[in-house]
PDB file of N, CA, C and O in Angstrom:
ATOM      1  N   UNK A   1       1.545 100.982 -16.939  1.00  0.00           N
ATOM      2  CA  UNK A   1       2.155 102.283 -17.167  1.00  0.00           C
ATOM      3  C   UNK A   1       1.974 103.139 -15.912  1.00  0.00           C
ATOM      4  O   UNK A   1       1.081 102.931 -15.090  1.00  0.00           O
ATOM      5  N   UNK A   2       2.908 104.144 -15.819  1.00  0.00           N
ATOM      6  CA  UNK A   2       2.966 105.030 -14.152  1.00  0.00           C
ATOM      7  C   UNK A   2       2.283 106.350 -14.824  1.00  0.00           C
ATOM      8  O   UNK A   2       2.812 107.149 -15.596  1.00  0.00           O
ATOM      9  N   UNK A   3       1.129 106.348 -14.374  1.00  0.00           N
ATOM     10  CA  UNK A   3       0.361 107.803 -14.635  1.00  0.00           C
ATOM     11  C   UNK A   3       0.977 108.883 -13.625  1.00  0.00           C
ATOM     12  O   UNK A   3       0.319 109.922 -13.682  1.00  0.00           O
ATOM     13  N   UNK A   4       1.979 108.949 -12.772  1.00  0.00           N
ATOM     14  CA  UNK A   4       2.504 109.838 -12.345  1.00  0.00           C
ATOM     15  C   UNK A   4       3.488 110.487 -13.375  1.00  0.00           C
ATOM     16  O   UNK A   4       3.748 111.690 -13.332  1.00  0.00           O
ATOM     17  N   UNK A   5       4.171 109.401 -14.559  1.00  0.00           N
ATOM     18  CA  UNK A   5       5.100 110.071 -15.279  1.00  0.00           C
ATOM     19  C   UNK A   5       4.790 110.698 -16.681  1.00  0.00           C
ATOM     20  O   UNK A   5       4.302 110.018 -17.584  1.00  0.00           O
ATOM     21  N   UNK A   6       5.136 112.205 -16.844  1.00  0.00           N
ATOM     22  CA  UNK A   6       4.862 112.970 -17.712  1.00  0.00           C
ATOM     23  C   UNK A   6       5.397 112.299 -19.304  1.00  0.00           C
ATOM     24  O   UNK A   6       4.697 112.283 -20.316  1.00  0.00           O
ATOM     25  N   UNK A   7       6.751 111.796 -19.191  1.00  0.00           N
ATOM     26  CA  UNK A   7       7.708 111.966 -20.480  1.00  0.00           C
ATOM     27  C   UNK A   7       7.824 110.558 -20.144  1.00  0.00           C
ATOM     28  O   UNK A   7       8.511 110.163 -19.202  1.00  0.00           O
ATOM     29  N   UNK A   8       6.942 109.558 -21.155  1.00  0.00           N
ATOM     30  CA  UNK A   8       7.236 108.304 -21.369  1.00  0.00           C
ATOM     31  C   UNK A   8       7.354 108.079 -23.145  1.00  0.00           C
ATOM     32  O   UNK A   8       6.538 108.438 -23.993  1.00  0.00           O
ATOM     33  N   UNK A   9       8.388 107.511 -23.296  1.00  0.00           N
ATOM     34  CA  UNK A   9       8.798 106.650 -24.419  1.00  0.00           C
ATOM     35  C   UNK A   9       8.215 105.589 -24.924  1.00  0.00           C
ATOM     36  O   UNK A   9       7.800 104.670 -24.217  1.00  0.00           O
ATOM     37  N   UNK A  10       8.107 105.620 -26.518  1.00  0.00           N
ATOM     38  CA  UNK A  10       7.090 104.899 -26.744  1.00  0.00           C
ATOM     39  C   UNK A  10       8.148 104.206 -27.794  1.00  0.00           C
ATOM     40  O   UNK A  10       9.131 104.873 -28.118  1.00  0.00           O
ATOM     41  N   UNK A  11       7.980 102.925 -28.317  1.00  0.00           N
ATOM     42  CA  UNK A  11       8.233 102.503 -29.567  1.00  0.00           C
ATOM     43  C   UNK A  11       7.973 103.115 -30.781  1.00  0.00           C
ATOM     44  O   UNK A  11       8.835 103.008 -31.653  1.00  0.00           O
ATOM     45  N   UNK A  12       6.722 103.880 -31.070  1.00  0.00           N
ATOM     46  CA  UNK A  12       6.320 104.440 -31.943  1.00  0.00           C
ATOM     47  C   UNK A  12       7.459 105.542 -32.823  1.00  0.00           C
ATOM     48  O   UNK A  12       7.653 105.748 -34.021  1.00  0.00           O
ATOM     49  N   UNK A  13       8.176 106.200 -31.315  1.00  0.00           N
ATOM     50  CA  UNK A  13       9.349 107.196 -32.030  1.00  0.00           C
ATOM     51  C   UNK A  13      10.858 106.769 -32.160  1.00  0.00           C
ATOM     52  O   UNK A  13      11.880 107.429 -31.977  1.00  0.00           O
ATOM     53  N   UNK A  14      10.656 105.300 -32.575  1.00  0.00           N
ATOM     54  CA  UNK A  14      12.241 104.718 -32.416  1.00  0.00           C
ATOM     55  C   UNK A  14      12.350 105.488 -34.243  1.00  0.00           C
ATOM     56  O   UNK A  14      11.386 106.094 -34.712  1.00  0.00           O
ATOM     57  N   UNK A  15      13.508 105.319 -34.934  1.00  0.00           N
ATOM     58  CA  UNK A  15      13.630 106.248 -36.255  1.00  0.00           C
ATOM     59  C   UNK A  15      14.906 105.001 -36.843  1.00  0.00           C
ATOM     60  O   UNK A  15      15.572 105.114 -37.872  1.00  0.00           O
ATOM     61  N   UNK A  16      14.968 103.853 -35.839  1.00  0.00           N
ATOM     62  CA  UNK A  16      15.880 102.688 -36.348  1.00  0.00           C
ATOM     63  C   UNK A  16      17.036 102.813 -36.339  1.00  0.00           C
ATOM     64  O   UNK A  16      17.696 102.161 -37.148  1.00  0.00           O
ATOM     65  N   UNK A  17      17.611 103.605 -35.511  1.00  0.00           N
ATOM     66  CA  UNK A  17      19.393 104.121 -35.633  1.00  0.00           C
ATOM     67  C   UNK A  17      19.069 104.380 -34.525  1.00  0.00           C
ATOM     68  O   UNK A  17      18.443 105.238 -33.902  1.00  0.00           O
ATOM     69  N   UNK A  18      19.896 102.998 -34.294  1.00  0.00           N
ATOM     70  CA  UNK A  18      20.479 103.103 -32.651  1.00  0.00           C
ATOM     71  C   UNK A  18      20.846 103.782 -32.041  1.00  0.00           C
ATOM     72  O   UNK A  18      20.279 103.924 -30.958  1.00  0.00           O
ATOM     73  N   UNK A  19      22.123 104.689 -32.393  1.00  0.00           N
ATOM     74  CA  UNK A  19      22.408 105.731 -31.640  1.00  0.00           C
ATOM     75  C   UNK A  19      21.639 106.613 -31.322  1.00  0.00           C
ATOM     76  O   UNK A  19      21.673 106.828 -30.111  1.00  0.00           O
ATOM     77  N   UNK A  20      20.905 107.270 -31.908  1.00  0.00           N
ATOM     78  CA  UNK A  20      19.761 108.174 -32.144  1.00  0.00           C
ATOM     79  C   UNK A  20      18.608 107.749 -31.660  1.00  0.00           C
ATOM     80  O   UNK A  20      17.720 108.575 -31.872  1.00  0.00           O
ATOM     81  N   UNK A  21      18.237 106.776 -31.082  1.00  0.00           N
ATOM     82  CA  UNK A  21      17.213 106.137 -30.428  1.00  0.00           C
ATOM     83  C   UNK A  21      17.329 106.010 -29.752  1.00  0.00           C
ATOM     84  O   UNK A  21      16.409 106.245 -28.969  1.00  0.00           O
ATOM     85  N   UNK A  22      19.233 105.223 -28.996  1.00  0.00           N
ATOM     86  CA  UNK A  22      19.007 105.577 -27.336  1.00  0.00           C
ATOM     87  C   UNK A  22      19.429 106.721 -27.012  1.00  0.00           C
ATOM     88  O   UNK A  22      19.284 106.793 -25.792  1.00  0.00           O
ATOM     89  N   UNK A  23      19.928 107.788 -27.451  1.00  0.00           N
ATOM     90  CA  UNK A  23      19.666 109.180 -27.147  1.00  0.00           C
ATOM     91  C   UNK A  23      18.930 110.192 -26.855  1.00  0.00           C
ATOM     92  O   UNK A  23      19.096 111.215 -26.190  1.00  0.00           O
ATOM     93  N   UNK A  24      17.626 109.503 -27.786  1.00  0.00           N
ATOM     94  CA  UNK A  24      16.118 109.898 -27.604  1.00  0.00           C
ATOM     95  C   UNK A  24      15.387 109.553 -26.228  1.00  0.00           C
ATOM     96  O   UNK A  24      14.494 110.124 -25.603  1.00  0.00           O
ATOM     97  N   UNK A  25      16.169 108.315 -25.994  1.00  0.00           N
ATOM     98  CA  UNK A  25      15.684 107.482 -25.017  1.00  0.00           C
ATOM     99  C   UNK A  25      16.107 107.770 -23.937  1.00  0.00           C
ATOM    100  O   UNK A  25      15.781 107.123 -22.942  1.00  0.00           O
ATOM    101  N   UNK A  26      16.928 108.804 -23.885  1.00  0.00           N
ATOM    102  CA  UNK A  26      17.774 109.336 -22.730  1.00  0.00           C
ATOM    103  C   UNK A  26      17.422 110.508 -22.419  1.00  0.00           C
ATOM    104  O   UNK A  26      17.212 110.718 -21.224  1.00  0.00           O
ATOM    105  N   UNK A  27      17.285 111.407 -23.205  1.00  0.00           N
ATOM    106  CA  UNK A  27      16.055 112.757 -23.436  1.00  0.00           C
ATOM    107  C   UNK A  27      15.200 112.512 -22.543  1.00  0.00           C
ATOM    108  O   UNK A  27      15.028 113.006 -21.428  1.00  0.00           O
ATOM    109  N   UNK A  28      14.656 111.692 -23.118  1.00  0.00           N
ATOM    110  CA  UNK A  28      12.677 111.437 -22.500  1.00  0.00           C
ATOM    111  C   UNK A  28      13.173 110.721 -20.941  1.00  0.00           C
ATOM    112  O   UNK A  28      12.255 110.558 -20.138  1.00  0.00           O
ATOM    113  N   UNK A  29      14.363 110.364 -20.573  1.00  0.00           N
ATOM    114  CA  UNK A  29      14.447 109.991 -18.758  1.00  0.00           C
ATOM    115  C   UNK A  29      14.881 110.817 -18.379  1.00  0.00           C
ATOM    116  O   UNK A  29      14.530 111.111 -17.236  1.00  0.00           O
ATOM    117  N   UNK A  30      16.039 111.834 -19.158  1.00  0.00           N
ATOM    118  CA  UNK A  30      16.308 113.426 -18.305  1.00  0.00           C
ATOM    119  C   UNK A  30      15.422 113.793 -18.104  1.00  0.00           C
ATOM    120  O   UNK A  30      15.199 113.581 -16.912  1.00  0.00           O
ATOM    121  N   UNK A  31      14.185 114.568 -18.808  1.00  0.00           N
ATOM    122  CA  UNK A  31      12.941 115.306 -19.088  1.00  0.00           C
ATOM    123  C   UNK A  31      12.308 114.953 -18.100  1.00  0.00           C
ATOM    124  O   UNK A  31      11.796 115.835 -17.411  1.00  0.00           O
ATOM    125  N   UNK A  32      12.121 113.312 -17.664  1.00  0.00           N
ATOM    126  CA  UNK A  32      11.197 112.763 -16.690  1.00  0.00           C
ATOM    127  C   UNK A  32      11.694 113.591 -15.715  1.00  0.00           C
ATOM    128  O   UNK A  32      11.095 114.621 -15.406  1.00  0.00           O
ATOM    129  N   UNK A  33      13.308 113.066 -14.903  1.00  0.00           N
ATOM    130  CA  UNK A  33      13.894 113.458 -13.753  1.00  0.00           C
ATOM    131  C   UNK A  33      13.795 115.255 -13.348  1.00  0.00           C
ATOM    132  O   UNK A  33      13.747 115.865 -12.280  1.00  0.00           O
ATOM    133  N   UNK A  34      13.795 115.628 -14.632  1.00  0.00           N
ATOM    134  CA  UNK A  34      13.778 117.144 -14.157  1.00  0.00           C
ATOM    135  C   UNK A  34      11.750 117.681 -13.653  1.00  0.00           C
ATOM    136  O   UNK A  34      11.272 118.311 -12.709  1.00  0.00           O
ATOM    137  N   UNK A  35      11.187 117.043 -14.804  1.00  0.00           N
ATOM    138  CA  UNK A  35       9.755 117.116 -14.251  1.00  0.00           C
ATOM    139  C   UNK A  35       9.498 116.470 -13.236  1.00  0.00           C
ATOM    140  O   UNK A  35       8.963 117.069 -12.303  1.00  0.00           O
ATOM    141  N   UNK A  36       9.808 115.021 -13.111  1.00  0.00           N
ATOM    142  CA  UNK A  36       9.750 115.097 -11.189  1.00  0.00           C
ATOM    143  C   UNK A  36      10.274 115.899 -10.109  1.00  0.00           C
ATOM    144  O   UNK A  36       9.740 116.123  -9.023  1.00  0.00           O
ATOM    145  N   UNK A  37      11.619 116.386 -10.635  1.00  0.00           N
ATOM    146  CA  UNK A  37      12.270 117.078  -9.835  1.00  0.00           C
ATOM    147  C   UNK A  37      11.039 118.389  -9.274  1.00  0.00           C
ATOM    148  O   UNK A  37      10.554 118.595  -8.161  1.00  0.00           O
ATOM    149  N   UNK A  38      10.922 118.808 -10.069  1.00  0.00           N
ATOM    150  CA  UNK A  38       9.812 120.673 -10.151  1.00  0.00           C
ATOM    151  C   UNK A  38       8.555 119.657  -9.051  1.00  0.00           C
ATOM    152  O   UNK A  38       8.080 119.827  -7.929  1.00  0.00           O
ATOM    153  N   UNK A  39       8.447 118.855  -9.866  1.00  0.00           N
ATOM    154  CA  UNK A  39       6.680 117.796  -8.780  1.00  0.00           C
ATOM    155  C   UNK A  39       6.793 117.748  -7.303  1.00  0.00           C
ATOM    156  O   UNK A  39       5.961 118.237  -6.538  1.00  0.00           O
ATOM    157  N   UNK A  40       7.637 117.262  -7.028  1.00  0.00           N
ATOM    158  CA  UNK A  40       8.132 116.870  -5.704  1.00  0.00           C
ATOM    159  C   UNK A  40       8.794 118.330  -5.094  1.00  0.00           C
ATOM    160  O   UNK A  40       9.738 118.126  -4.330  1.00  0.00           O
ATOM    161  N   UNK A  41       8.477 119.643  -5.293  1.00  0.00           N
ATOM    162  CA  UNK A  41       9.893 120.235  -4.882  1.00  0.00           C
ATOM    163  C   UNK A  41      11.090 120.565  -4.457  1.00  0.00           C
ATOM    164  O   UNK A  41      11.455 121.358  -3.590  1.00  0.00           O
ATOM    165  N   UNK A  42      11.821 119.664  -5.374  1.00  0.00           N
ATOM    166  CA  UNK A  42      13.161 119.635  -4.931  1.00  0.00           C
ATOM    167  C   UNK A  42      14.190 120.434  -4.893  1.00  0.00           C
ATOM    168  O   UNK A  42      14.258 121.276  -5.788  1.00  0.00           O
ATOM    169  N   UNK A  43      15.069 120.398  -4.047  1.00  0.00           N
ATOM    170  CA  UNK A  43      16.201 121.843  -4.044  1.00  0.00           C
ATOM    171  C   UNK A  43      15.917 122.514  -5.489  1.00  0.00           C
ATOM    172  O   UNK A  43      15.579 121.957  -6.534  1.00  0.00           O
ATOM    173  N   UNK A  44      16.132 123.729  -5.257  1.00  0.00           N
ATOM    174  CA  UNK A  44      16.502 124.455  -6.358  1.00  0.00           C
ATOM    175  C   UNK A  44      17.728 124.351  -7.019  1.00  0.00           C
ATOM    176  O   UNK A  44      17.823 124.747  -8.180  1.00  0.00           O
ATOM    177  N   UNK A  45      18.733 123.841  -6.391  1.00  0.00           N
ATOM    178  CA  UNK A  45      20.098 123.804  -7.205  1.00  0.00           C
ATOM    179  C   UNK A  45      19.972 122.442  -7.649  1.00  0.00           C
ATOM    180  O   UNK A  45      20.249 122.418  -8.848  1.00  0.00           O
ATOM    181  N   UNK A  46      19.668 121.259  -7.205  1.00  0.00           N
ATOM    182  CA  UNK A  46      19.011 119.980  -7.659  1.00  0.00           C
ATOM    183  C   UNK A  46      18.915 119.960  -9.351  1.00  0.00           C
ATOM    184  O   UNK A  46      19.647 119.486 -10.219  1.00  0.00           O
ATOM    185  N   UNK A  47      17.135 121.014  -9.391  1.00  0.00           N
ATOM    186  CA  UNK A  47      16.815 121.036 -10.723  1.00  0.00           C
ATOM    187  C   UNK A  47      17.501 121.942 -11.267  1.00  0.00           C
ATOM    188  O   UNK A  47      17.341 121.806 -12.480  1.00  0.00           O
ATOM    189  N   UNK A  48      18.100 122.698 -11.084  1.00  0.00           N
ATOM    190  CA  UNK A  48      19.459 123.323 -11.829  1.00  0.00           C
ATOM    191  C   UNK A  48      20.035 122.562 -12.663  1.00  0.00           C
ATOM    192  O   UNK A  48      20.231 122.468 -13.875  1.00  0.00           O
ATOM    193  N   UNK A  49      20.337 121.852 -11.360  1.00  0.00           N
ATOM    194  CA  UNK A  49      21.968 120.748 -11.991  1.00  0.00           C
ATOM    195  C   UNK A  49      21.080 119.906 -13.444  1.00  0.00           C
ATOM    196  O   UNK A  49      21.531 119.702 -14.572  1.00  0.00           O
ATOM    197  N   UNK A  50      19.833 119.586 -12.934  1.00  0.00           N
ATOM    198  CA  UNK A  50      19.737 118.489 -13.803  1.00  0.00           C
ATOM    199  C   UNK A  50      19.087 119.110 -14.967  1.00  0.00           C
ATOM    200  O   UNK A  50      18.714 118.359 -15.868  1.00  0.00           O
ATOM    201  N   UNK A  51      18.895 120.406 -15.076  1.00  0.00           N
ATOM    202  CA  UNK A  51      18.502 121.417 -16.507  1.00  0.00           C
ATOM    203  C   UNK A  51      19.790 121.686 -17.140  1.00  0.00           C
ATOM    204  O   UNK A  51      19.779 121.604 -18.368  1.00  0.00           O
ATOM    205  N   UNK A  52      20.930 121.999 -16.564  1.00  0.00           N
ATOM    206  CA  UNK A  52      22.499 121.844 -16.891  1.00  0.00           C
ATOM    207  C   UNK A  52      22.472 120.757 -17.410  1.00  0.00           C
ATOM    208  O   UNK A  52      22.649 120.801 -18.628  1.00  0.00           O
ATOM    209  N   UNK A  53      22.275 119.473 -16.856  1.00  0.00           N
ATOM    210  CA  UNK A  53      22.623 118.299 -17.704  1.00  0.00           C
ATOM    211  C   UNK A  53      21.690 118.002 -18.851  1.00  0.00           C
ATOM    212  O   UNK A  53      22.052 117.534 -19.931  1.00  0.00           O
ATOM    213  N   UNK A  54      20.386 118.336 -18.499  1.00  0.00           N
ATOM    214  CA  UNK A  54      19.912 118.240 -20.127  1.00  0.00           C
ATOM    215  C   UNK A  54      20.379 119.788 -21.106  1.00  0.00           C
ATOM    216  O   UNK A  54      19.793 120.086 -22.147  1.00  0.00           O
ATOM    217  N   UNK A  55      20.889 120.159 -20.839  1.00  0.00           N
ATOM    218  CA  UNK A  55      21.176 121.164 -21.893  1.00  0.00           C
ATOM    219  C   UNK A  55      23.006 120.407 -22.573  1.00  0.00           C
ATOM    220  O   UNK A  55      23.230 120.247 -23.773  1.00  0.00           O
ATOM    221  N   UNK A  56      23.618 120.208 -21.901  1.00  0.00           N
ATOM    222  CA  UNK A  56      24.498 120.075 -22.276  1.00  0.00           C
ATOM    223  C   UNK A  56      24.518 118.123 -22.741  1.00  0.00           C
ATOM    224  O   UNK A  56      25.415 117.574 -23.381  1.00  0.00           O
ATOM    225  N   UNK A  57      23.611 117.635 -22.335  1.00  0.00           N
ATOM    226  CA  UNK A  57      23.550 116.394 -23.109  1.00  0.00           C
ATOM    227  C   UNK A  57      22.640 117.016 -24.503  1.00  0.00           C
ATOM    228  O   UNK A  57      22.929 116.658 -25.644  1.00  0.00           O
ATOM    229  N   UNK A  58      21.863 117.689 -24.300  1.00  0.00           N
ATOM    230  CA  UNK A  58      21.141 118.205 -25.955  1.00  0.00           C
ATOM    231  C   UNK A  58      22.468 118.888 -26.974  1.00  0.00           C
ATOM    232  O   UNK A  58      22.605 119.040 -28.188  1.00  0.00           O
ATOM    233  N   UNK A  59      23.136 119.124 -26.027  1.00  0.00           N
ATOM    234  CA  UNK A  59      24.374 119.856 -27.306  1.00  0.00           C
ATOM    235  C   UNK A  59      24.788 118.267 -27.813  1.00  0.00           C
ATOM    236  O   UNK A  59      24.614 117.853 -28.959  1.00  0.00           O
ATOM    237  N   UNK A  60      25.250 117.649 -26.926  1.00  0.00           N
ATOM    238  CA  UNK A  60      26.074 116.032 -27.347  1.00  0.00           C
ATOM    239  C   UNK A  60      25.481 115.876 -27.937  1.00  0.00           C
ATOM    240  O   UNK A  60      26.093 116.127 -28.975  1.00  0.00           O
ATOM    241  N   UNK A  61      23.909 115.401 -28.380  1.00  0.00           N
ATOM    242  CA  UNK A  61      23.032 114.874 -28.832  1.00  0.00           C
ATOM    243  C   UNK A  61      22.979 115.473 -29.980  1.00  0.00           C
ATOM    244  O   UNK A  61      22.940 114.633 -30.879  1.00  0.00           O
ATOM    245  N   UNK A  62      22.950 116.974 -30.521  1.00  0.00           N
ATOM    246  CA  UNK A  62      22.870 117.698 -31.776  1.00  0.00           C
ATOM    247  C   UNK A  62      24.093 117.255 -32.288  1.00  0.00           C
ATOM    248  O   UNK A  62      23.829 117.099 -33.480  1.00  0.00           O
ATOM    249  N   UNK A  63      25.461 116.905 -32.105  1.00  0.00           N
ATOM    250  CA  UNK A  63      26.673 117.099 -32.582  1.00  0.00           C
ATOM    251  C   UNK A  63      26.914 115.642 -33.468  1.00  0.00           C
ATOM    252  O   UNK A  63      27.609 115.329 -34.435  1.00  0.00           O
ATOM    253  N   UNK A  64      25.840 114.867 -32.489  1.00  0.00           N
ATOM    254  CA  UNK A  64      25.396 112.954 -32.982  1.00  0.00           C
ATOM    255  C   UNK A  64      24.346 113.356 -33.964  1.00  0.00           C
ATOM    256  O   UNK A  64      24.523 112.516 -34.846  1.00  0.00           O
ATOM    257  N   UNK A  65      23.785 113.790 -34.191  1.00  0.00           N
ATOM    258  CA  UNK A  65      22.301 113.929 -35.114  1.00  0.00           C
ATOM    259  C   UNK A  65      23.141 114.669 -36.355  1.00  0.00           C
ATOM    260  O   UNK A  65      23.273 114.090 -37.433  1.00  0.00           O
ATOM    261  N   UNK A  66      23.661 115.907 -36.130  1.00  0.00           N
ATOM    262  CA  UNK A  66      24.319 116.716 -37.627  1.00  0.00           C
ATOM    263  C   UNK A  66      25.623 115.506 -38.228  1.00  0.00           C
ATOM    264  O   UNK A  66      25.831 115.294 -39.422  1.00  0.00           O
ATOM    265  N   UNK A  67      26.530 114.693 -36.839  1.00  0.00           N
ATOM    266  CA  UNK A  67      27.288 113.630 -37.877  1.00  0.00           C
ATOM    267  C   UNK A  67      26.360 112.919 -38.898  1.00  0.00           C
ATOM    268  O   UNK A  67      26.568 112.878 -40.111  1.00  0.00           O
ATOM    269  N   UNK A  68      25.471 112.450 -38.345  1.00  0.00           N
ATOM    270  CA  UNK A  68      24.614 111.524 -39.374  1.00  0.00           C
ATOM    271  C   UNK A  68      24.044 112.067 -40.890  1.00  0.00           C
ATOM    272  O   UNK A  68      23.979 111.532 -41.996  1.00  0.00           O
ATOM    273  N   UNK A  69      23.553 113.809 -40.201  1.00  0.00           N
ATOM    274  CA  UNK A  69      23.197 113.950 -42.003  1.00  0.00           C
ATOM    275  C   UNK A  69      24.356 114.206 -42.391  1.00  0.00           C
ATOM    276  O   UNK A  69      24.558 113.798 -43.535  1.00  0.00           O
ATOM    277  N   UNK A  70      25.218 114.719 -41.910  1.00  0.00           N
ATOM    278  CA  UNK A  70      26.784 114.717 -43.111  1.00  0.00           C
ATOM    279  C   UNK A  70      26.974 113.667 -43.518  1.00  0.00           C
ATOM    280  O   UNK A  70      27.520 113.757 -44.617  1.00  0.00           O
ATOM    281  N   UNK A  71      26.779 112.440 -43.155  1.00  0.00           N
ATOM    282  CA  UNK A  71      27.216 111.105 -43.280  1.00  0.00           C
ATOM    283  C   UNK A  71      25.585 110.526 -44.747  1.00  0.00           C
ATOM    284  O   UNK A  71      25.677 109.638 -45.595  1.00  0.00           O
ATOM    285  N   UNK A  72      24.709 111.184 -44.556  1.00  0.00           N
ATOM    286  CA  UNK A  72      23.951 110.319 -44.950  1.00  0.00           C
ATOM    287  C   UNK A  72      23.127 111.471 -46.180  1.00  0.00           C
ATOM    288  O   UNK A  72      22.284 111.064 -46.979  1.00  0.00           O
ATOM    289  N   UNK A  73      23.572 112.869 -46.102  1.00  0.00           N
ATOM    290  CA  UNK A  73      23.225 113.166 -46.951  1.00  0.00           C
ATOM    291  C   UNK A  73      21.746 113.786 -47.010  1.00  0.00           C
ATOM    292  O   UNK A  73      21.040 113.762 -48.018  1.00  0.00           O
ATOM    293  N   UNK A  74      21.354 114.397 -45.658  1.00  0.00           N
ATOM    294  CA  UNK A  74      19.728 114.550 -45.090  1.00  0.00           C
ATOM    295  C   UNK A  74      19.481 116.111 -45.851  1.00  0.00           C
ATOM    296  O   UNK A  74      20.167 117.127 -45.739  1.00  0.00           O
ATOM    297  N   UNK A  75      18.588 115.943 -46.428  1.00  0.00           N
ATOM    298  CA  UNK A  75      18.135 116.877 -47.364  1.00  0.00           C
ATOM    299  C   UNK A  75      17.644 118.063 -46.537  1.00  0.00           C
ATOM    300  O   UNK A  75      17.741 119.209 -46.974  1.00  0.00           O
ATOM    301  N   UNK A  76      17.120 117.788 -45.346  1.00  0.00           N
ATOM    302  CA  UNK A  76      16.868 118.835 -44.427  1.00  0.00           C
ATOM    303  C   UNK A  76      17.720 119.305 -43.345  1.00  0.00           C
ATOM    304  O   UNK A  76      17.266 119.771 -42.300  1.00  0.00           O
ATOM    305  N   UNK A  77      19.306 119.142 -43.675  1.00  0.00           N
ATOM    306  CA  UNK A  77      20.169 119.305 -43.037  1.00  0.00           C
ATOM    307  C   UNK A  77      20.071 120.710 -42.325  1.00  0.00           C
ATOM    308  O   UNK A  77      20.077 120.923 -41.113  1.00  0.00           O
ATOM    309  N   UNK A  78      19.975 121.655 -43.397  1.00  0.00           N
ATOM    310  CA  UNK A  78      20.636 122.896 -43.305  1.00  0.00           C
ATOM    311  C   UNK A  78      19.558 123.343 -41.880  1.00  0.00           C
ATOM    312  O   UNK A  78      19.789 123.668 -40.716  1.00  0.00           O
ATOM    313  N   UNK A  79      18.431 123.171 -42.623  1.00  0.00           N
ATOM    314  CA  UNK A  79      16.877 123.616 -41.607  1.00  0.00           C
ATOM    315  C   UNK A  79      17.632 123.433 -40.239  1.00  0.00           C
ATOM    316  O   UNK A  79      18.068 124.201 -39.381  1.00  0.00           O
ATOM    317  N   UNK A  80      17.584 121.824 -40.454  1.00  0.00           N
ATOM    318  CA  UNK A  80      17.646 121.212 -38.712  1.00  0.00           C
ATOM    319  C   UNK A  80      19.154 121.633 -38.070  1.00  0.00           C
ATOM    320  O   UNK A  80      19.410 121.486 -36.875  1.00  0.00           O
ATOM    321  N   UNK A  81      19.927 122.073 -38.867  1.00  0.00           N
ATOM    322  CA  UNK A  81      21.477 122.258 -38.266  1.00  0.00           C
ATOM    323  C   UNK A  81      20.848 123.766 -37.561  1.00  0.00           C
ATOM    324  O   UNK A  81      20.638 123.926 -36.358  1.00  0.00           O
ATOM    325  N   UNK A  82      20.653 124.641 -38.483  1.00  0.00           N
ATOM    326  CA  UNK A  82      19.736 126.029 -37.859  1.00  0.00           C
ATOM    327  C   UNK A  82      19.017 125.753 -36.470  1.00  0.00           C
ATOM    328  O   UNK A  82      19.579 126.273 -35.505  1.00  0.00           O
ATOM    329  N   UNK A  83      17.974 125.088 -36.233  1.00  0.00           N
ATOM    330  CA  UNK A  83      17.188 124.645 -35.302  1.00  0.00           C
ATOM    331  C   UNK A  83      18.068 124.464 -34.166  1.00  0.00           C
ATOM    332  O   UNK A  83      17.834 124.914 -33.044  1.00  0.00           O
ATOM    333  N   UNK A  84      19.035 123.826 -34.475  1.00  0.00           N
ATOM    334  CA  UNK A  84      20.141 122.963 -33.511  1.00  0.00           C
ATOM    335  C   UNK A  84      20.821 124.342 -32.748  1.00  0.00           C
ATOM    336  O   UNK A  84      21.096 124.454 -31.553  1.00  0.00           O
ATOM    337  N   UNK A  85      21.001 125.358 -33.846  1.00  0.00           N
ATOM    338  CA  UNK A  85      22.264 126.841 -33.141  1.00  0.00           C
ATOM    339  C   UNK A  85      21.109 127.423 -32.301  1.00  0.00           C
ATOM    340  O   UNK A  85      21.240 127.653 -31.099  1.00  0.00           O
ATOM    341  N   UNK A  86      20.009 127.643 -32.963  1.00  0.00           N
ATOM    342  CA  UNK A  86      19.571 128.506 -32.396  1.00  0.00           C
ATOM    343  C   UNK A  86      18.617 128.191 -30.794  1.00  0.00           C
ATOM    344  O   UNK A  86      18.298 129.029 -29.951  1.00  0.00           O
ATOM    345  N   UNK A  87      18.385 126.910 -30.796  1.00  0.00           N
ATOM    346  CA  UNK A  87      18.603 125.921 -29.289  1.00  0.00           C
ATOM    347  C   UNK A  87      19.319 126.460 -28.430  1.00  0.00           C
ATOM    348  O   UNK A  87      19.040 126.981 -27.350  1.00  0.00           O
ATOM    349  N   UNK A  88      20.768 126.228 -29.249  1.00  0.00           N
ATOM    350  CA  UNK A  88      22.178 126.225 -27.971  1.00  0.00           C
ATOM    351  C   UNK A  88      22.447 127.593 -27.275  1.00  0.00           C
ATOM    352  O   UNK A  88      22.814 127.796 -26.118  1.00  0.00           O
ATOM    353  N   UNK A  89      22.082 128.771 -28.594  1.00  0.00           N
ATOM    354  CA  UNK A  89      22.089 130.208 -28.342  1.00  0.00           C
ATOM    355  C   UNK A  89      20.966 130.758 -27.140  1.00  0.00           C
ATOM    356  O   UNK A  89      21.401 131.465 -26.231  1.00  0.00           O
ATOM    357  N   UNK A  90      19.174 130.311 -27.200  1.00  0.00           N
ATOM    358  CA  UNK A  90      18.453 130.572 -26.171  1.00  0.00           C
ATOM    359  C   UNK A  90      19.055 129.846 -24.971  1.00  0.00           C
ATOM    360  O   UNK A  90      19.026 130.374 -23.860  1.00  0.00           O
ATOM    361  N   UNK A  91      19.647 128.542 -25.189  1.00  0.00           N
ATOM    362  CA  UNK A  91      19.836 128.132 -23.782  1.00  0.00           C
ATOM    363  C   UNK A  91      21.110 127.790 -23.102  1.00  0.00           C
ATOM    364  O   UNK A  91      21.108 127.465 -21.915  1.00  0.00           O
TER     365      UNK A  91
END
């Protein structure tokens, strides 16, 4: 394992739905790239860009997570759909 990297992925948080797992899995390598980015100090417009791209891959990512409880009927929909606006609204 690289003890330099903050945001490593574990098996432990796979949830068995693929889509939603490699999405997760994509999270936790943005997250890395932007925390290396800040480590190393890299341009400022650099980690911009790549806080832009995790924000707007977290919208993609909410729009994949709320299909599923419509689809499946998630009892904690409403909560987590809330969670999801009020994300997109701070950021």
């Amino acid at each position: 394992m690289d003890m330099d990297k903050c945001f490593i992925w574990k098996d432990k948080y796979n949830l068995n739905i693929k889509e939603i797992d490699d999405q997760h899995k994509n999270f936790v390598n943005i997250l890395e790239e932007v925390y290396q980015s800040v480590l190393t100090n890299e341009d400022r417009k650099l980690v911009g860009k790549r806080l832009e791209d995790l924000k707007n891959y977290a919208i993609k990512h909410f729009a994949t997570e709320e299909k599923y409880f419509d689809e499946f009927n998630y009892s904690d929909s409403k909560k987590h759909k809330a969670a999801h606006q009020d994300l997109e609204k701070r950021y």
